[in-house]
N, C-alpha and C positions, 0 to 999 in steps of 0.2 A: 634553558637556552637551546632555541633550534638551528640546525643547521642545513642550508638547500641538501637535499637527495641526491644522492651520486646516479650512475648510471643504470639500468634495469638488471637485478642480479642477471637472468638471462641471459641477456644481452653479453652481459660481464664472463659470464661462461662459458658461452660460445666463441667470444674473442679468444679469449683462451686456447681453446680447443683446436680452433683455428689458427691462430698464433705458432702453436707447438708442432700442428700436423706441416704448415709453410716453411717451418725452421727446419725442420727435421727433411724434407721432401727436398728444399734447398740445398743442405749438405748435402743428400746424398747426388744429388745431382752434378753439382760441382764436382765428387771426388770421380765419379763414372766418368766423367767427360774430360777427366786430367788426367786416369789412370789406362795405363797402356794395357793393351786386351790380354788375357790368359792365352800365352804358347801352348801351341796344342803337345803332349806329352808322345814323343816320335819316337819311334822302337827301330832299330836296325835288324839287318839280317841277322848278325853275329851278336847283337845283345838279347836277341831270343832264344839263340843257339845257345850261347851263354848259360842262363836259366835253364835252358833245357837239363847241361850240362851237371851244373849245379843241382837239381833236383828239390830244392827245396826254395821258400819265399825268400827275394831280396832284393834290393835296392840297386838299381842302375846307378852309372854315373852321373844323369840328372839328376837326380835323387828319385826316379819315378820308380815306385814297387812295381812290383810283378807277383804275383800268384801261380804258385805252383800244387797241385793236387790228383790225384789218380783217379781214376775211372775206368770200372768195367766196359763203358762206352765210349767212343768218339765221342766229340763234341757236337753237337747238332747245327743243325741250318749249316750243313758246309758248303762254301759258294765255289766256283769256275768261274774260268776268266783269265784272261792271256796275263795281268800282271799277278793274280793268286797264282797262277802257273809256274810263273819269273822265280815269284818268293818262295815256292815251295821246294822250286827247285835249288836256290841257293840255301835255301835249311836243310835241302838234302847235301849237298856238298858240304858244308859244315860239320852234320852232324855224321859224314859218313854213312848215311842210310838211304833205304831204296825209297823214293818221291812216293810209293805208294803207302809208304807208313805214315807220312804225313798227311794232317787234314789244319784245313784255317778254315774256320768258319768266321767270316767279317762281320757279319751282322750290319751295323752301320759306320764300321771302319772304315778309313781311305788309304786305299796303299800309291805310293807316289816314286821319286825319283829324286833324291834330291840334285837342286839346280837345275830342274827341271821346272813343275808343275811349283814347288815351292820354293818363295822369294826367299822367304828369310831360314837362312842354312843356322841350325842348330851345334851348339858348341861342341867341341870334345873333339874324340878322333874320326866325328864322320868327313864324308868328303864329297865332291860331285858324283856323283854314277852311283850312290850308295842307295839302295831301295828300303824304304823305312813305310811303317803300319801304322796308321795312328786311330784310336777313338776305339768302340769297345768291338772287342776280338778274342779270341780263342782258338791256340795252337796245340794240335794233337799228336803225341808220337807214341807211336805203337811199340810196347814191349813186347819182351819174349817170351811172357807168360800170357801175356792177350791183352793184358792190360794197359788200355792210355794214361800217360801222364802228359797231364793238359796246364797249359801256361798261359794267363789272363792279366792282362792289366787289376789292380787292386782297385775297388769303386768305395772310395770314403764317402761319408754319410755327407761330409760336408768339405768341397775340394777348395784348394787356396783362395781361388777368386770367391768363392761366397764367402769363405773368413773374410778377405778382405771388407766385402758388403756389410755385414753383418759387424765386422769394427767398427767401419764407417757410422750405420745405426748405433752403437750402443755410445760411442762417442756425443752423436747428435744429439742422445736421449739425455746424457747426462750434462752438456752445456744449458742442454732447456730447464734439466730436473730446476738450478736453483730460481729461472724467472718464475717456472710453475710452481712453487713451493710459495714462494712471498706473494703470486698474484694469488693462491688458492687462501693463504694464513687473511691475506686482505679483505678476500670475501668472506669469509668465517668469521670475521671479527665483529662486526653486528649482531652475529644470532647468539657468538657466544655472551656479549653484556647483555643482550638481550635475559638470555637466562639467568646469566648471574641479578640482574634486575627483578624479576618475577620472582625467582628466590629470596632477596631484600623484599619485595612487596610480601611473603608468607610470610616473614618475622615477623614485621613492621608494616600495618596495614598504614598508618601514617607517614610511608617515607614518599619522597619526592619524588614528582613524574619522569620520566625515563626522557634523555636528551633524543629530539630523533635527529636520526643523521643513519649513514650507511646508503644502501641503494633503496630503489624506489618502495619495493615491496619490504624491505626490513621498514622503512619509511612510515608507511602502510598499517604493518602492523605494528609500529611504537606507537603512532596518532591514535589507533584503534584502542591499543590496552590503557593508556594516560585517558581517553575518554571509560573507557568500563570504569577504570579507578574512581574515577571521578563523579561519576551516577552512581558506583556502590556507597560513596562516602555519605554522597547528599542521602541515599535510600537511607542508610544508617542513623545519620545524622539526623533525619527526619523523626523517622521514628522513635530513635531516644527522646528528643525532645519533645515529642506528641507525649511519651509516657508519665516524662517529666512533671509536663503543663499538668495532665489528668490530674497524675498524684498530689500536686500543689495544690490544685484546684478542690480538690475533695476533702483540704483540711478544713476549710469555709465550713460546706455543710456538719461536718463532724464535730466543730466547734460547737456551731447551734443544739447540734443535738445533745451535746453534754450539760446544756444548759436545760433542754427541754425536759432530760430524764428526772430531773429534782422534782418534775412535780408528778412523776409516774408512780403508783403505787410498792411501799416500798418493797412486794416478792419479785418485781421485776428488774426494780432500779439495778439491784448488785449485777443480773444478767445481762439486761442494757448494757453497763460500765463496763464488763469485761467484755464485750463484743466492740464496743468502741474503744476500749484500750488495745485492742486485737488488730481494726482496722488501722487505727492511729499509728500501733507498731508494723505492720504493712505498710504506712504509705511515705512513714519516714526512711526504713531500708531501700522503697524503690526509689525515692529522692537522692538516697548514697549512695546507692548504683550508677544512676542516671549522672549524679555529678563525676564518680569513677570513670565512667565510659566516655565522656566528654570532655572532660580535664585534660589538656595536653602534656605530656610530660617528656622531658629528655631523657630517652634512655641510655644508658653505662652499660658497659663491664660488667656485672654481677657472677661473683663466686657463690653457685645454687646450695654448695655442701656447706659454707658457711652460712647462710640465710635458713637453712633446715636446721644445722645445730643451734643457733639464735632461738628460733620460734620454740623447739623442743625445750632447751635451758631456760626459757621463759614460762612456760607449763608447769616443768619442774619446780621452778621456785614458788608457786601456790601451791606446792602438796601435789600436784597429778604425777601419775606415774609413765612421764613419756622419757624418752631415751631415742641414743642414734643407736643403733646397732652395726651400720656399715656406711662406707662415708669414703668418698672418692673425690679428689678437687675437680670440677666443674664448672665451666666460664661459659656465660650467657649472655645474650645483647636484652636489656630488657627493661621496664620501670623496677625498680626497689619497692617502692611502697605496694605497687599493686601485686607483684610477687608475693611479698611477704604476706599479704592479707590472703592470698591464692593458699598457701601453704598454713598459715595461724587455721583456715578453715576446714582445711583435711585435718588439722590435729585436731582442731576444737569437736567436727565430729565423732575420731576417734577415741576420743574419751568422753563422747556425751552417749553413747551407744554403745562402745567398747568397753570401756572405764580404765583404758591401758593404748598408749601409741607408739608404737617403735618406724625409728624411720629408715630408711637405706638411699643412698646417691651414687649412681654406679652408671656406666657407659653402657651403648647397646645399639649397633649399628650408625653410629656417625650423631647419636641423638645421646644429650643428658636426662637420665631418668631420675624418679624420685616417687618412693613407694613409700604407703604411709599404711601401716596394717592395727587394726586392732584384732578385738577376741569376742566382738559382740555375738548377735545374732544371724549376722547378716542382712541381706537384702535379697528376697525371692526374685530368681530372673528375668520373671515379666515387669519387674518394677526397676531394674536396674536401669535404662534408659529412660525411664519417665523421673529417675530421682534427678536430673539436669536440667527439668523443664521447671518454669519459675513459679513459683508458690505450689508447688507440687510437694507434699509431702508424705513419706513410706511410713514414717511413725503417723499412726492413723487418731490417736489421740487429740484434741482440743488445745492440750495445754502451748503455751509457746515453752514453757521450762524442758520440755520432753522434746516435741517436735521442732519448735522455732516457727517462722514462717513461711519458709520454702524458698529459701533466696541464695542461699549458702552455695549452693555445689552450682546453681545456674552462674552465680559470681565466678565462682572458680572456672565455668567451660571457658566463660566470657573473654575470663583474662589470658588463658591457656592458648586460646583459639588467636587472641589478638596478639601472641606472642610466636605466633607460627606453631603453635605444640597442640597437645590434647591431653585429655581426663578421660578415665577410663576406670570404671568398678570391676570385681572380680571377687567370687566368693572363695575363699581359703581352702582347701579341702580337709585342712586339720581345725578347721572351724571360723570364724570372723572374716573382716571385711579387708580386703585391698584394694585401696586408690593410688592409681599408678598417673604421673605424672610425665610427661614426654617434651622436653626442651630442646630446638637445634641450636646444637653448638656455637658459640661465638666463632666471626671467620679467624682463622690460627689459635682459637684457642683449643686447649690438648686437655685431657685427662692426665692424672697421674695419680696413683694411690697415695693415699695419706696414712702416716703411722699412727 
């Protein structure tokens, strides 16, 4: 079931972005244009005196620090001027000292009058006629040792009004965090079914096409993977069935030729008869293949450590010497039958080469394994990937009792493969053969060791 395409993720992200920068640019706008301007921090004559007095860092009655610290030097850039003049000289009467020991370097201070030059008179015990500094400055008084003790306004990193800004933002940020959050979860919600879907297609190369729906381009690429799906099946399906047809086909002539051999001399007949008992057994296992791989089947649940102790207890009870050895419970989404026939084929090798099969079922990064080892001879390594390949066989012998026909472990990649897992050989290095089995877990199902 499809559903029209929402808007272009793009599109969708940019709104966003846009969205959050407008909301945010909004508040702070609002609260600058409602919030009454930063009072400049005014110093009096007598609360410099003050500090002077004091000699070390403290807090005015506004609450404005002041900075007090010694210097082999005056303060620099010291300025003139008829009201530095005014102030120096009422620091001198305060502090009792001669105007020539004081220095005010203003830099980009404003020295004023209060009721005068400034409207709004600042609280406390100033008064009209009172001469106050404001903005950054540096007053110097000369000890009797040589040395200045100099008195500065304190310059915080970050002064009230930019707190107050800076609240403003982090307020803003976090009214948007939750529309950002649900529109961001929004757009992410297509790529992540999307994934969890492509993961379902690795189990189950027969599960259902993917709903499209989301924005244009998740859109895009759901239409696109439903059609791949959909050409790998026909490719698939194709060629099963072409294999099929062949092998069907080729029992005709085989027929005849079993009729033909009766009148062939009899040192050839008996080798005739096993070359057609040969082929005949060839064309019937790719006929059970080919039915395997096209048979649709429902898959379950399947416990892998009980279907391994199953096949094994089933060995055993003809005389072969198979066994679990370790065994972990493990849940798989899978067919049963075609499982079980996956696993009957690793034992049935390890005991037709081995003459002994022990099994293991155990976890191993998010994946159920299942290693099936014998004590044979092994497999030389340039043969180990061509034993997968169909009628391919490493036992180089004639016989089918020794070799078989070479269909066995290609079965097995088949089923492995259409199960989202893999097969995989590997030589022991204490001797014989390990086929390792690799299953992804059922979704919530867990391991847990078995006693």
């Amino acid at each position: 079931m499809s559903r029209a395409p929402t808007t272009s993720f793009f599109l969708q992200a940019l709104g966003l972005v846009a969205a959050t920068l407008i909301a945010v640019f909004v508040s702070i706008t609002l609260v600058i244009l409602n919030m009454p301007p930063p009072p400049p921090e005014l110093y009096t004559v007598s609360e410099v005196a003050d500090m002077i007095r004091i000699g070390h860092d403290a807090t005015d009655q506004e609450g404005h620090a002041l900075v007090v610290r010694r210097s082999a030097t005056p303060p620099a850039n010291a300025t003139t001027g008829h009201r530095r003049l005014i102030f120096r000289i009422g620091l001198a009467q305060a502090l009792n000292r001669p105007v020539d020991d004081i220095v005010v370097a203003q830099k980009e201070a404003v020295i004023v009058t209060i009721g005068g030059a400034v409207k709004q008179r600042p609280p406390g015990s100033r008064s009209p006629g009172d001469m106050v500094i404001f903005g950054p400055f540096e007053v110097g008084l000369k000890q009797a040792d040589g040395q200045w003790l100099v008195v500065k306004p304190r310059q915080d990193l970050i002064n009230a009004w930019q707190q107050r800004i800076l609240l403003v933002l982090a307020c803003a940020a976090l009214a948007v965090a939750p529309v950002a959050w649900l529109f961001a979860r929004r757009l992410a919600a297509p790529i992540a079914a999307f994934a969890r879907a492509a993961e379902r297609l690795g189990r189950n190369p027969e599960a259902p096409p993917l709903d499209v729906g989301g924005s244009t381009e998740v859109a895009a690429a759901v239409a696109a993977f439903n059609e791949m799906q959909e050409r790998l099946k026909r490719h698939v399906n194709y060629r099963t069935t072409m294999i099929g047809a062949i092998a069907h086909d080729l029992r005709t002539p085989l027929t005849r030729l079993q009729f033909r051999i009766e009148a062939a001399p009899d040192e050839l007949k008996s080798k005739l008869a096993a070359d057609l008992d040969e082929m005949e057994a060839m064309v019937s296992s790719t006929l059970a293949f080919v039915q395997d791989a096209t048979r649709g089947r429902e898959r379950t649940k399947l416990e892998v450590s009980s279907l391994v102790e199953t096949v094994m207890d089933e060995a055993a009870e003809t005389g072969a010497d198979a066994a679990v050895d370790h065994v972990e419970r493990a849940v798989v989404d899978g067919d049963p039958v075609a499982l079980k026939r996956l696993v009957t084929n690793l034992v049935d090798n390890a005991l037709k080469f081995g003459s002994r099969a022990r099994g293991k079922v155990f976890s191993e990064g998010g994946m159920a394994v299942v290693e099936v080892e014998d004590d044979g001879p092994g497999v030389p390594e340039s043969e180990i990937e061509r034993a997968f390949e169909p009628f391919h066989r490493v036992e180089t012998s004639r016989s089918r009792e020794t070799g078989g026909i070479g269909l066995g472990l290609a079965v097995v990649r088949a089923i492995a493969r259409g199960h989202g897992g893999e097969v995989t050989l590997e030589n022991r290095s204490e001797g014989g053969l390990r086929a390792r089995l690799i299953l992804p877990l059922a979704l919530g199902g867990a391991f847990s060791r078995r006693s």
